[in-house]
N, C-alpha and C positions, 0 to 999 in steps of 0.2 A: 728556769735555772740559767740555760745559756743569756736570756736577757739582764739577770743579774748582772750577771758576772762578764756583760761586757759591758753594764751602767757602771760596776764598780773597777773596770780596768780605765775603762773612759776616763772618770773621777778623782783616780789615781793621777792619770797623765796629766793633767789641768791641774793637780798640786801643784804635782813637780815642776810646773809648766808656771805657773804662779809665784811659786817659791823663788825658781831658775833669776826671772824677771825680780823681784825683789833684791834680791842678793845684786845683782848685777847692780839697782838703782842706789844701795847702800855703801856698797865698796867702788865702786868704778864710778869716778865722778862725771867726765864728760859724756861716757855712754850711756852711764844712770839717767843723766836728765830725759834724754832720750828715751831709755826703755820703760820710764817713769810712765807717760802715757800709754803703754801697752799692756802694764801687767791687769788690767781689769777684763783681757780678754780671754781668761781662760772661764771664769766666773761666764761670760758674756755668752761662750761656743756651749756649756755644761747647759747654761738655763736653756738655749735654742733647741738643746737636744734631751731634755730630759722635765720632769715635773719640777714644781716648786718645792715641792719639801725634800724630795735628790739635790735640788739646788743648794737648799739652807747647810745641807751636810755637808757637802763638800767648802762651800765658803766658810763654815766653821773650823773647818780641817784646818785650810788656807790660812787663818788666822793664825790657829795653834802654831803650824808650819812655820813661818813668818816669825812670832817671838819666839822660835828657838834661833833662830836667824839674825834677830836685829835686838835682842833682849824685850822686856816689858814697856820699854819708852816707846816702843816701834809698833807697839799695837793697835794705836788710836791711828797711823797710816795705812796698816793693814785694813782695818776695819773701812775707811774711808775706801779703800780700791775695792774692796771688794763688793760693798753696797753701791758704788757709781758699775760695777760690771752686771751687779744685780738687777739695778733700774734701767738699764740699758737695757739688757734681754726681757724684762716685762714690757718695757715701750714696743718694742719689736712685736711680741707674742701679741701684742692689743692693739696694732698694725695702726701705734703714735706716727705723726710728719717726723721727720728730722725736728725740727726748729721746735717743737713739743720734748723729742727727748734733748735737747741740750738745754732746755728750759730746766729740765727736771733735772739732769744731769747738775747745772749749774749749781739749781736750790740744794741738792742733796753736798756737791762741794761747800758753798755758804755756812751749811748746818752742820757739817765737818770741822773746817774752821773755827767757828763759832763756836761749838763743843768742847774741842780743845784747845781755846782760848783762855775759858774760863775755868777748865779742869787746871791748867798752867796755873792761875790767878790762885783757887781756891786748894788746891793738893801742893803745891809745889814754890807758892807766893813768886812765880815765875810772870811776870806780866811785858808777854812782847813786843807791844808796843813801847812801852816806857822803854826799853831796851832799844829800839829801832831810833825814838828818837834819842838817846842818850848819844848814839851812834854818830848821830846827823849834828849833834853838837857838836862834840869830841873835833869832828871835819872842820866844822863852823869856826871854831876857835884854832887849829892849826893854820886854816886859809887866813884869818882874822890877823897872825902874828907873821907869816909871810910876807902879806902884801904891808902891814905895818916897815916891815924890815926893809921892803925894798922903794917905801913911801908911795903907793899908789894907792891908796886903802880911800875910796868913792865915798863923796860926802851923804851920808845920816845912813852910814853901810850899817849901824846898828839897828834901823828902826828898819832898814829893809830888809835884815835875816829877820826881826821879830815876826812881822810881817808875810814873812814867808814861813815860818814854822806854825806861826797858827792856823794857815792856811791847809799847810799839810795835816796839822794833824783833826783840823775841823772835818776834811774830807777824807777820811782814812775809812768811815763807813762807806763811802760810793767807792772808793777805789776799792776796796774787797767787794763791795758787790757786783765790778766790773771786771775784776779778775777773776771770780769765781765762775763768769760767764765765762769768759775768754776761756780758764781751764774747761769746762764744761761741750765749748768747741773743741777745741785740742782735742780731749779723749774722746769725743763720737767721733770728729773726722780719720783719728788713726784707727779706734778699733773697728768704726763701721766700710772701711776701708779693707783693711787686714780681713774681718768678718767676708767683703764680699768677695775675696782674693780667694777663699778659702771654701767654696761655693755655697755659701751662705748668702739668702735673699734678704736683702737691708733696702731701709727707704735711702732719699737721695734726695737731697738738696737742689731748690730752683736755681740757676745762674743766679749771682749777687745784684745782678745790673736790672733783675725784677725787683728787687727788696721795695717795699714800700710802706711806710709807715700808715698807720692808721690816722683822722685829720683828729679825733682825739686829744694827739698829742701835741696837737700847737694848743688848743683848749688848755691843757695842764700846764703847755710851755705859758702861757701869758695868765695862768691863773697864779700862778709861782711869778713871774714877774711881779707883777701886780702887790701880792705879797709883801715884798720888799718894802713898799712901801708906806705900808703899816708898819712895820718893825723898827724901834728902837737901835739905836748904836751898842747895843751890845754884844759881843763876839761871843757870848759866853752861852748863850739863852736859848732855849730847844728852840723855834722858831728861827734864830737863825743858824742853827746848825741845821735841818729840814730844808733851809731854803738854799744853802750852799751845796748840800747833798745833792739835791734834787738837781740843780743844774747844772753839775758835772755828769749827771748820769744824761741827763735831757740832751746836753751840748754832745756828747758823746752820739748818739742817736742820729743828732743832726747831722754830725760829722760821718759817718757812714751813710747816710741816708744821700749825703752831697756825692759823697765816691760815688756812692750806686749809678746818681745822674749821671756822671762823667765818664762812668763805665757803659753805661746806657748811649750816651749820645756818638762814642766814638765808637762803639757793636755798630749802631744804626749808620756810621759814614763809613764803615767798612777799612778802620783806620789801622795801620800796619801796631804789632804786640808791642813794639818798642814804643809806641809813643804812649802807648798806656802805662809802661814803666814809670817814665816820664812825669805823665798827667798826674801819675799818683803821689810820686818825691812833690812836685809841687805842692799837690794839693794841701798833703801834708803839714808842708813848710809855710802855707798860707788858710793852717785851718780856719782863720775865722771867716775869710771868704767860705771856705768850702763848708763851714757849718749855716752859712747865711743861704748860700744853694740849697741844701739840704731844710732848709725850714721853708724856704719859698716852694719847692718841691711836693712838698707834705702840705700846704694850704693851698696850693692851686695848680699841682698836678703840669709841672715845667713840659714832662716826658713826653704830655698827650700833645703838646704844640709842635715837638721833633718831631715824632710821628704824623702826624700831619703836614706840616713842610715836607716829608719826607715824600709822601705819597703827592702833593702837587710838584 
């Protein structure tokens, strides 16, 4: 009886504690975004300390909780926090790496998204994207009659917004597949954080400056080149929407993959934090160097030659 009834005061608090966080992310706009990444953690503390079917109850609660809070539109974000705090506490309890649960983490945001994409499209003829780029016109056309008016308007400035809008909206599948990772980081690094603040035992991520790709992925990067050129000029055709996808997300990879060396070689000279600031604004502002590092890196292992300089 007494373990009831401190599962169900526990269960309680983690509503409230749910709910609390919700509200906050709904009405309070700058602290929202903020507290955005933390309401999956009461979901996360309930699974670490109780069964999985105690869990389903309370995330249930949570849910109901939540649409009296934010009405019936706000349940499909409910539902999303609360399954990303769910899959967090199973990776834990089945003692997943880090970089396994924000894997998952990730996929279960994607299939969120994705969900209520098409819920918008098919319930509500709501389709966000046509929306986002309507948006990006609307801009388009104000900037268009500005610089018209003050006569600087850059010659074949029409073929290069074309040009640039179908580009966006070609790669709109890797950019949500790359921000759904990014979220996916975001909410393990705050809850698994918070979680360990809170004396809760969490796994823990290797320094960044080990990251190292698998050589794999120069295989996939040059079979996707490769590609390209079999493929016809047409912008419109799976084939090349796959092969524009693929290498945002590829280049993306490489582009970290290049930080990691730079983060790598200045660990190994023992180089003062600020010049890592530095090395990184650059690297940034000159990713294609830094993604050409990052591929050379992953095919012939640059690291293992600092290391070795380092030791002679």
């Amino acid at each position: 009886m007494q373990d009831n009834a401190r599962k169900l005061t526990y269960g309680a608090m983690m509503i409230a504690l749910f709910a609390v966080l919700f509200a906050v992310s709904l009405y309070i706009p700058l602290l929202g975004s903020i507290s955005l990444f933390f309401i999956p953690l009461p979901i996360l503390l309930y699974r670490l300390s109780y069964d999985r079917s105690a869990s389903l109850l309370v995330a249930v609660a949570a849910i109901f909780i939540s649409s009296l809070l934010g009405g019936l539109l706000s349940i499909p974000a409910a539902i999303s926090l609360v399954l990303i705090g769910f899959v967090m506490g199973e990776c834990i309890e089945a003692t997943k790496s880090k970089f396994y649960t924000v894997m998952a983490v990730g996929m279960t945001v994607l299939i969120s998204m994705v969900a209520t994409y098409v819920g918008g499209v098919l319930l509500f003829e709501f389709n966000a994207i046509d929306v986002m780029m309507d948006t990006f016109q609307d801009a388009q056309q104000k900037m268009t009659g500005y610089l018209s008016q003050l006569g600087t308007l850059p010659k074949d400035y029409e073929k290069i917004i074309a040009d640039t809008f179908l580009y966006y909206r070609s790669t709109i599948p890797a950019m949500v597949i790359l921000g759904s990772l990014l979220s996916g980081y975001l909410f393990v690094a705050a809850n698994f954080y918070t979680a360990g603040r809170v004396g809760t035992k969490v796994q823990k991520f290797p320094p960044f400056r080990e990251m190292k790709l698998p050589f794999m992925t120069i295989v996939i990067y040059a079979v996707v080149i490769l590609s390209s050129f079999l493929m016809g000029t047409d912008t419109t055709s799976t084939g090349y929407l796959i092969y524009i996808n693929a290498m945002v997300i590829l280049r993306f990879a490489f582009l970290l993959q290049g930080l990691s060396l730079i983060y790598f070689f200045l660990h190994e000279r023992k180089l003062p934090r600020f010049i890592t600031v530095l090395a990184t604004v650059f690297a940034v502002m000159l990713n294609p160097m830094t993604i050409l590092l990052g591929t050379l890196d992953t095919a012939i292992n640059i690291r293992a030659w600092i290391g070795k300089d380092k030791v002679n």
